[in-house]
C-alpha positions as a Python dict, from the first residue, in 0.01 Angstrom:
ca = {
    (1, 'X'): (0, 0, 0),
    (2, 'X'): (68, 360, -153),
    (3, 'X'): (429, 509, -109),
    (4, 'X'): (373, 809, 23),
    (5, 'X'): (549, 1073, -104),
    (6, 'X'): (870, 1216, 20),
    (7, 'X'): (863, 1557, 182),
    (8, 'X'): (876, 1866, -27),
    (9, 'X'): (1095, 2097, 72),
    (10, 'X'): (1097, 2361, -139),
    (11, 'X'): (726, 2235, -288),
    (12, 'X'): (704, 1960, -542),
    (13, 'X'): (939, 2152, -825),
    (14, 'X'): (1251, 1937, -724),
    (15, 'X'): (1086, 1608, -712),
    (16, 'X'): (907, 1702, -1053),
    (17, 'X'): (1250, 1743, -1197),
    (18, 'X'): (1472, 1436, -994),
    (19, 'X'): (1119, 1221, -1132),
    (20, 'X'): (970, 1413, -1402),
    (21, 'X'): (603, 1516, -1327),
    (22, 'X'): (454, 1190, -1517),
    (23, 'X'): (667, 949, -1298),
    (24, 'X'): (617, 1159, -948),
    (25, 'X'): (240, 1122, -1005),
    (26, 'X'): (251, 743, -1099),
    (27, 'X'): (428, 696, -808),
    (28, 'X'): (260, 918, -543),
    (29, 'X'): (-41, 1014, -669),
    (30, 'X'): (-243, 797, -408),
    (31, 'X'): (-113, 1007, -105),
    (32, 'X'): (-101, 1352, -278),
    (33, 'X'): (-191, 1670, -127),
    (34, 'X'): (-135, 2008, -336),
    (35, 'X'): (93, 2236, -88),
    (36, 'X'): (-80, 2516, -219),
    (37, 'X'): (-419, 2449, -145),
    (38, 'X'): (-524, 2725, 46),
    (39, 'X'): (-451, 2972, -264),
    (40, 'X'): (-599, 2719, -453),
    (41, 'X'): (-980, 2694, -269),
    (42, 'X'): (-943, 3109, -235),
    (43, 'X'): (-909, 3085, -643),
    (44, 'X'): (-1168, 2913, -684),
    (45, 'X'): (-1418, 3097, -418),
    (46, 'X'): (-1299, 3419, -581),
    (47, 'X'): (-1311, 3303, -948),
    (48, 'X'): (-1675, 3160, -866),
    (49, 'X'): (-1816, 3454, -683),
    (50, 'X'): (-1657, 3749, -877),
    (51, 'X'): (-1711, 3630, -1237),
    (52, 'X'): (-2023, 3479, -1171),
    (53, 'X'): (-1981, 3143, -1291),
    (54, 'X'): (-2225, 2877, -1424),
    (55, 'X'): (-2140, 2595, -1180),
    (56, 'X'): (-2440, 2387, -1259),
    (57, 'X'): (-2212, 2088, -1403),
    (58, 'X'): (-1789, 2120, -1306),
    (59, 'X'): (-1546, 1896, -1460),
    (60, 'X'): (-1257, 1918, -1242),
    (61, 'X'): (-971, 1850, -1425),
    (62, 'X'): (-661, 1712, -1298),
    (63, 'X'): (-874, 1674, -976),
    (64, 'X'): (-551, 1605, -754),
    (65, 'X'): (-698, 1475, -415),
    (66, 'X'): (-1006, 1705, -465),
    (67, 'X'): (-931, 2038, -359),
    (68, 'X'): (-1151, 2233, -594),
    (69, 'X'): (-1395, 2045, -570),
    (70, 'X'): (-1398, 2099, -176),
    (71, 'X'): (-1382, 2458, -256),
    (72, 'X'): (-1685, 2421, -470),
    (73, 'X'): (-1886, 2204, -196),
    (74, 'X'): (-1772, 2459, 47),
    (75, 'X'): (-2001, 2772, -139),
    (76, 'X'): (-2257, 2466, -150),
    (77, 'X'): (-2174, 2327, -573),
    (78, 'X'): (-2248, 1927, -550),
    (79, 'X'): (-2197, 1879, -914),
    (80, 'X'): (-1868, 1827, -1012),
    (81, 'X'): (-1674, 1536, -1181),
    (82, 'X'): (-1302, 1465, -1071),
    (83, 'X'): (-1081, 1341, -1342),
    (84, 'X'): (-706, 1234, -1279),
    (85, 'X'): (-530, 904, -1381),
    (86, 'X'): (-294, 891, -1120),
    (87, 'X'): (-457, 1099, -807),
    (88, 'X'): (-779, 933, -828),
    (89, 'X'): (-752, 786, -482),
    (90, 'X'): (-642, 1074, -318),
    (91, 'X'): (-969, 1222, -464),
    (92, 'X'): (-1207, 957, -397),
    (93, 'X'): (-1043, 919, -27),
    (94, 'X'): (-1133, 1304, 65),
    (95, 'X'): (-1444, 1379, -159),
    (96, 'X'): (-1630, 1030, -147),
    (97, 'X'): (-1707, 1052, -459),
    (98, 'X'): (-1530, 843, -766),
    (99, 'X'): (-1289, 1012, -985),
    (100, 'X'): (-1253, 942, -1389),
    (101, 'X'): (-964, 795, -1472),
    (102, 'X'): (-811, 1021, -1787),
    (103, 'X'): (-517, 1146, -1870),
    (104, 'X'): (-503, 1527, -2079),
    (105, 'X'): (-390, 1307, -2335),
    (106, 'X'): (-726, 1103, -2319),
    (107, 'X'): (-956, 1403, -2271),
    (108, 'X'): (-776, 1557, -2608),
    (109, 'X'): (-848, 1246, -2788),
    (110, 'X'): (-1236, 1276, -2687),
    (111, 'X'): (-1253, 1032, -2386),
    (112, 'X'): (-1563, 1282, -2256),
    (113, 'X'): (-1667, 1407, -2575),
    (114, 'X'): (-2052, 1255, -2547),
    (115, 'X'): (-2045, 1478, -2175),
    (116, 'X'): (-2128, 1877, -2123),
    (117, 'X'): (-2019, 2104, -1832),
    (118, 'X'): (-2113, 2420, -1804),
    (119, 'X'): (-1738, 2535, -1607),
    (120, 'X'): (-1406, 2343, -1669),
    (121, 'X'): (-1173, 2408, -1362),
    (122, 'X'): (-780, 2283, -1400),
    (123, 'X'): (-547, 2401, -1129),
    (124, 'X'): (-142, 2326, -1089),
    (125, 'X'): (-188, 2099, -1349),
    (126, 'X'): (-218, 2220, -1708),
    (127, 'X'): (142, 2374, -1741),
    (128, 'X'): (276, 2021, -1747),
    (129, 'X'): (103, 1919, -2001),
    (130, 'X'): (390, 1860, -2351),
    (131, 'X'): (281, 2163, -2568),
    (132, 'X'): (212, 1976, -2863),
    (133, 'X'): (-80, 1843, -2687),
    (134, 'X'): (-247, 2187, -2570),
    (135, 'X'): (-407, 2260, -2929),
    (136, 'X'): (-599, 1955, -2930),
    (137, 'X'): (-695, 1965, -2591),
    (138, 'X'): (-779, 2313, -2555),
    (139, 'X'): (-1019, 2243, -2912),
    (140, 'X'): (-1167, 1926, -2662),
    (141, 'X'): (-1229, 2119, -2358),
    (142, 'X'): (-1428, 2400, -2598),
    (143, 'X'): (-1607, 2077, -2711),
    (144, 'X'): (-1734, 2007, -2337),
    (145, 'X'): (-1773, 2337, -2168),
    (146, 'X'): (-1890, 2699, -2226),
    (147, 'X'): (-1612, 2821, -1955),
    (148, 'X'): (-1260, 2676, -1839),
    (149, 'X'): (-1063, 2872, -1569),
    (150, 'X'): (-721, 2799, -1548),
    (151, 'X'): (-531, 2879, -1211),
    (152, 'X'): (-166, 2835, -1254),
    (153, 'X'): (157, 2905, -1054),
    (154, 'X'): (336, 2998, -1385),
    (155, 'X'): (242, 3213, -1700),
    (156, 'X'): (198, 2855, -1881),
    (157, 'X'): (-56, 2796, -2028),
    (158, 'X'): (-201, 3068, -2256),
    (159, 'X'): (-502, 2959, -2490),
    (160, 'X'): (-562, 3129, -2771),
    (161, 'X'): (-852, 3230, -2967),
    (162, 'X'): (-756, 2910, -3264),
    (163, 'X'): (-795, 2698, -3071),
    (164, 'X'): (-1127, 2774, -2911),
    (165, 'X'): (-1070, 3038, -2586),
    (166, 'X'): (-1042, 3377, -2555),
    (167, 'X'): (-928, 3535, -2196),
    (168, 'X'): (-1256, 3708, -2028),
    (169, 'X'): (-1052, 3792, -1713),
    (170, 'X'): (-750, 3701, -1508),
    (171, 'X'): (-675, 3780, -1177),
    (172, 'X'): (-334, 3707, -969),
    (173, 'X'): (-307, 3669, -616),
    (174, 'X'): (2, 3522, -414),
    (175, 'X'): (210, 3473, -728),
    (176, 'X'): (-40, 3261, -878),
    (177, 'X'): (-253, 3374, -1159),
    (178, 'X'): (-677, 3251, -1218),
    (179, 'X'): (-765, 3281, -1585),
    (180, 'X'): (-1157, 3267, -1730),
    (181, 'X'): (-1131, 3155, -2025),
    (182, 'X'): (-1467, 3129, -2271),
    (183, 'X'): (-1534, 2971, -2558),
    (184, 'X'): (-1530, 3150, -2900),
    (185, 'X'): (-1872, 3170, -3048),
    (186, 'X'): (-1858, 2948, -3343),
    (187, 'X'): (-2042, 3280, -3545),
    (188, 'X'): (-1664, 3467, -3500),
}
């Protein structure tokens, strides 16, 4: 049976740093629910509508237990792949559908690398990835997708252009910033 996870007071910040984010995940990750999803599915809505984004194929990254991709079924998007080691039955318990399995760490070293998205979506996630893993991962996810928004509660992370993004647009809203990110032509 899951443990379910103790009751964030002030959000999940404390328990990330009694745990550390790796161990809270391992150890709740069945029973998780993102506190913030509500800014999170207006993110994506907004992101989606306002920057007109290819959603033929989403990988949604660090899928948590799904709430992008209910934002995405909710403007009528079917295609999207979860991915999350350690929240995959929280996923697969409120989308239906089966998660992959993969950690950052996994994606960087080219778990998906035979797949192709057209939109990469990662929210409350990719600021806890170690830094020394970003480059590689960042160079992956340019690899698999066109586009990658980012929505993040902190200025963490910022791609840069070496390692295969430039910023097309960002947008904050409620303390919590959406980045589109596209991939550098390989002509620059």
């Amino acid at each position: 049976m899951p443990r379910k996870p103790p009751p964030a007071r002030n959000g999940i910040r404390p328990l990330y740093d009694e745990l550390g984010a790796q161990t809270y995940y391992q150890q709740h990750g069945s029973a998780y629910r993102n506190p913030h999803e509500a800014i999170v599915t207006r993110a994506v809505q907004d992101a989606v509508t306002r920057w007109g984004l290819d959603t033929t194929r989403v990988l949604d990254l660090a899928c948590g237990s799904g709430e992008v991709t209910l934002a995405l079924r909710a403007l009528g998007i079917s295609s999207v792949v979860g991915v999350d080691p350690y929240t995959w039955q929280a996923y697969e318990t409120r989308t239906g559908q089966k998660a992959l399995r993969h950690t950052f760490e996994d994606v960087a070293l080219g778990a998906l690398a035979d797949e192709r998205y057209s939109l990469v979506i990662c929210s409350f996630a990719l600021h806890l990835l170690a830094a020394s893993w970003l480059p590689r991962l960042s160079q992956q996810l340019a690899v698999l997708a066109p586009s990658l928004v980012i929505i993040t509660p902190h200025k963490r992370p910022a791609l840069v252009e070496a390692w295969g993004w430039h910023l097309g647009a960002e947008e904050m809203s409620e303390r919590v910033r959406t980045r589109l990110y596209l991939r550098v032509s390989r002509s620059e």
